[in-house]
C-alpha positions in Angstrom: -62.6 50.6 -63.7 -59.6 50.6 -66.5 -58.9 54.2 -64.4 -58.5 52.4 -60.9 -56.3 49.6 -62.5 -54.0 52.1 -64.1 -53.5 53.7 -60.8 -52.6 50.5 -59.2 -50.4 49.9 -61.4 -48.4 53.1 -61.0 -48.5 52.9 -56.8 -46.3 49.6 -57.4 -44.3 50.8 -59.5 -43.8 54.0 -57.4 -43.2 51.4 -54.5 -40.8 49.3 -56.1 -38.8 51.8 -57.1 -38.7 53.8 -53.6 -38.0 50.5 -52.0 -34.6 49.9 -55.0 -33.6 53.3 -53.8 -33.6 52.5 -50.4 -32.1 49.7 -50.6 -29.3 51.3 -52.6 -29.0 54.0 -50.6 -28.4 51.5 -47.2 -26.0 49.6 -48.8 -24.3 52.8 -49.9 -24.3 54.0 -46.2 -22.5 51.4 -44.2 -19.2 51.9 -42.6 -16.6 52.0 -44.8 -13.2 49.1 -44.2 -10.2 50.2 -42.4 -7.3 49.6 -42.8 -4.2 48.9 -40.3 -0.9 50.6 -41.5 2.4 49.6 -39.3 6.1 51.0 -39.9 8.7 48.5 -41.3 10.7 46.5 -39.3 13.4 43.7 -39.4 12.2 40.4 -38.0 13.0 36.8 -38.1 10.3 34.8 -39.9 10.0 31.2 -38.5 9.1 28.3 -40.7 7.4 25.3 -39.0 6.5 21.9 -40.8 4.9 19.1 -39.2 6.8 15.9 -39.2 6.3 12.9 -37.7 9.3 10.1 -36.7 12.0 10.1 -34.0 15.3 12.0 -33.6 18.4 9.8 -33.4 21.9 11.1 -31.9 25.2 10.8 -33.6 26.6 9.1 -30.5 24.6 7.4 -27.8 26.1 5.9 -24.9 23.9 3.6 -22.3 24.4 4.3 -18.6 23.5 1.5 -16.3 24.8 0.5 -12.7 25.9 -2.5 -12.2 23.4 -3.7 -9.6 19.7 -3.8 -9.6 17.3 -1.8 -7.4 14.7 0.8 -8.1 15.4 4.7 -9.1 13.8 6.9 -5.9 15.6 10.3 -7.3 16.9 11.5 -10.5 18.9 14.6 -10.5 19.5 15.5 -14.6 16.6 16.2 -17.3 16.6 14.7 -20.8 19.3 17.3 -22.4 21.5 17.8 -19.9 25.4 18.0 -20.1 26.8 16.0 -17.9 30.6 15.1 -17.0 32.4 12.4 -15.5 31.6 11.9 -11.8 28.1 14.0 -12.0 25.2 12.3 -9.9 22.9 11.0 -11.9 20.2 9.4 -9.8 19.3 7.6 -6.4 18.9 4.0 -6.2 17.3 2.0 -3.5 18.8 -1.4 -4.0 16.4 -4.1 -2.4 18.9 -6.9 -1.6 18.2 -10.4 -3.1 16.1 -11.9 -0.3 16.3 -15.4 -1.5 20.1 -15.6 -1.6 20.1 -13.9 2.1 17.4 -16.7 3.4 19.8 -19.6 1.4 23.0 -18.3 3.9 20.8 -17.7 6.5 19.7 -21.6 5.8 23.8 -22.9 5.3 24.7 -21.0 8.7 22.0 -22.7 10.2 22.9 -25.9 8.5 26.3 -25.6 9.7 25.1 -25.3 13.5 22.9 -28.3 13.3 25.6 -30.6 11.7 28.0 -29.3 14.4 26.0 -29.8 17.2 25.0 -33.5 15.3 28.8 -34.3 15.5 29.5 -32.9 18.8 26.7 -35.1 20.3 28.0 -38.6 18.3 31.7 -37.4 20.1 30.3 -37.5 23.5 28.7 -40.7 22.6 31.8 -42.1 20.5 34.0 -40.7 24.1 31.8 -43.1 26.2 32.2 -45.9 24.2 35.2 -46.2 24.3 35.4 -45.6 27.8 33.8 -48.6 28.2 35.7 -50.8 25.6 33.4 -51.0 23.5 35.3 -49.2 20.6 38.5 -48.5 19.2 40.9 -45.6 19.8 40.5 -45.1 15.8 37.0 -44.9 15.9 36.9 -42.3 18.4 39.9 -40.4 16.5 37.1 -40.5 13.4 34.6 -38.7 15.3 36.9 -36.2 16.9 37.6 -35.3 13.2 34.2 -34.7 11.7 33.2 -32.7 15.0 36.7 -30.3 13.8 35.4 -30.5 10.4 31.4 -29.4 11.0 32.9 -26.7 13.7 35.3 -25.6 11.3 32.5 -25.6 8.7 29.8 -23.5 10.7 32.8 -21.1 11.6 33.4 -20.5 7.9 30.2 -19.9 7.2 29.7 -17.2 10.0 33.3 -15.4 8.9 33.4 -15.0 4.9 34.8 -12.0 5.1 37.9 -9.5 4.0 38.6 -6.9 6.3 36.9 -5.4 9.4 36.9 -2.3 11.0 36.1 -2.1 14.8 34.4 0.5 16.8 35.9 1.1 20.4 33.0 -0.3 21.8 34.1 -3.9 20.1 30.9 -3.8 17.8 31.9 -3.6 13.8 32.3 -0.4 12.2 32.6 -1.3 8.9 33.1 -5.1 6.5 34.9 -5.2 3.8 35.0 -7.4 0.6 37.6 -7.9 -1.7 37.8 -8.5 -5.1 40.5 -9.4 -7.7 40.5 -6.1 -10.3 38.9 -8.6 -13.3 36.4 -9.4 -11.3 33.1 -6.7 -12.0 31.3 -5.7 -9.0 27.8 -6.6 -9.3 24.9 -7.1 -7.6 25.9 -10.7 -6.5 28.9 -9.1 -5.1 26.3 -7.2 -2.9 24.8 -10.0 -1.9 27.5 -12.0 -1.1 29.0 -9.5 1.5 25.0 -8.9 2.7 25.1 -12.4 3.6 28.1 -12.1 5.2 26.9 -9.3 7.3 23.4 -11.4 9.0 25.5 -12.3 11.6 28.3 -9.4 12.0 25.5 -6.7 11.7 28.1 -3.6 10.5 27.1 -0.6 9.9 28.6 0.2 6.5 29.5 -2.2 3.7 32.7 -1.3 1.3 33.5 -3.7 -1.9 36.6 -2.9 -3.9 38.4 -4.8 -7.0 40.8 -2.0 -6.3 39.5 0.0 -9.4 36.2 0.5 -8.4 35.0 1.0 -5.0 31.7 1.4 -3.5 30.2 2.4 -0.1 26.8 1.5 1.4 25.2 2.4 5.1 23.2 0.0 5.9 19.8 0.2 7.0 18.4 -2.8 9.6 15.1 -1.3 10.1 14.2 -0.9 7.0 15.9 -4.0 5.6 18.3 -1.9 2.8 21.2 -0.4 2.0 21.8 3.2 1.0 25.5 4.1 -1.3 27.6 6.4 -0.4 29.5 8.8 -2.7 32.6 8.4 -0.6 33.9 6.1 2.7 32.9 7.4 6.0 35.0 8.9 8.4 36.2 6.6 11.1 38.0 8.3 14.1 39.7 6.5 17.3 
């Protein structure tokens, strides 16, 4: 019996140690590391840091136009160099409707008031065709009939200069400004409301420093600018 456990003993210990061997002799057998050898060479090493904040210029200058409208196309990226006279976008100006609907309204206006006073002179002429009033009275309505025609004709011809096709119909309206005047976007819509009636195909305002050039656009209800005055030819 003490024989058999002495044996035991021994087979373990005979085990243990075959299986430290192997173990060592694995371990001892795997691929050894490699390494990667490269030639020197002159490079640029590039240090990054991560920063958070905003970049200012040194000089900034703000470039708006002097009317309003909405930007359809913009011609120069963020960076660009740009000079005097470059294009810089497209805008579609959208006329101020409620100022063209308030001429629209005083033309009207004007009509109604001169037809008012041209029917009270008719009345005021047979009046005193009868005797029944003055010479003076009818003198007073011949005047405010000249006034309210006077006053509806302004309000149809507020206008500069006019350029004419041969066919009579009008080429191109013009509004002048004194040069300390700044043309704006009410200068637009003055000469727009001057145009309901006229109906021209191109619009020029000038303060004879600045001068700018639109094609107008009836189906659409705008006006496009133009880098330059169209050509007009007999």
């Amino acid at each position: 019996m003490k024989k058999s456990g002495t044996i035991i003993i021994l087979l373990v210990i005979v085990l243990a140690f075959g299986g430290s061997m192997y173990y060592l002799y694995q371990k001892n057998a795997e691929d050894p590391v490699v390494y990667e050898t490269d030639a020197p060479s002159k490079q640029t090493i590039i240090k990054k840091t991560m920063a958070t904040g905003s970049i200012l210029p040194l000089e900034e200058v703000l470039i708006k136009p002097n009317i309003s409208g909405v930007i359809e196309e913009i011609y120069v990226e963020g960076g660009d160099f740009v000079k005097s006279g470059d294009l810089l976008c497209k805008i579609k100006v959208v006329p101020n409707l409620n100022a063209l609907n308030d001429a629209k309204n005083s033309i009207d206006a004007a009509k109604i008031g001169m037809d008012d006073q041209m029917r009270n002179l008719e009345r005021q002429k047979g009046l005193f065709g009868k005797g029944v009033i003055s010479q003076v009275d009818l003198e007073r309505a011949q005047v405010s009939y000249d006034q309210a025609k006077q006053s509806y004709a302004a309000a149809r011809k507020r206008y500069d200069i006019v350029v004419f096709n041969t066919d009579g119909s009008i080429h191109i309206l013009v509004e002048c400004k004194s040069p300390n005047i700044i043309i704006s976007q009410n200068v637009f819509d003055q000469i727009a409301r001057y145009n309901l009636k006229l109906k021209a195909e191109y619009l020029m305002v000038t303060n004879g420093l600045e001068h700018f050039y639109c094609n107008m656009n009836y189906e659409e209800e705008k006006y496009s600018f133009l880098r330059q005055i169209p050509d007009f030819s007999r």
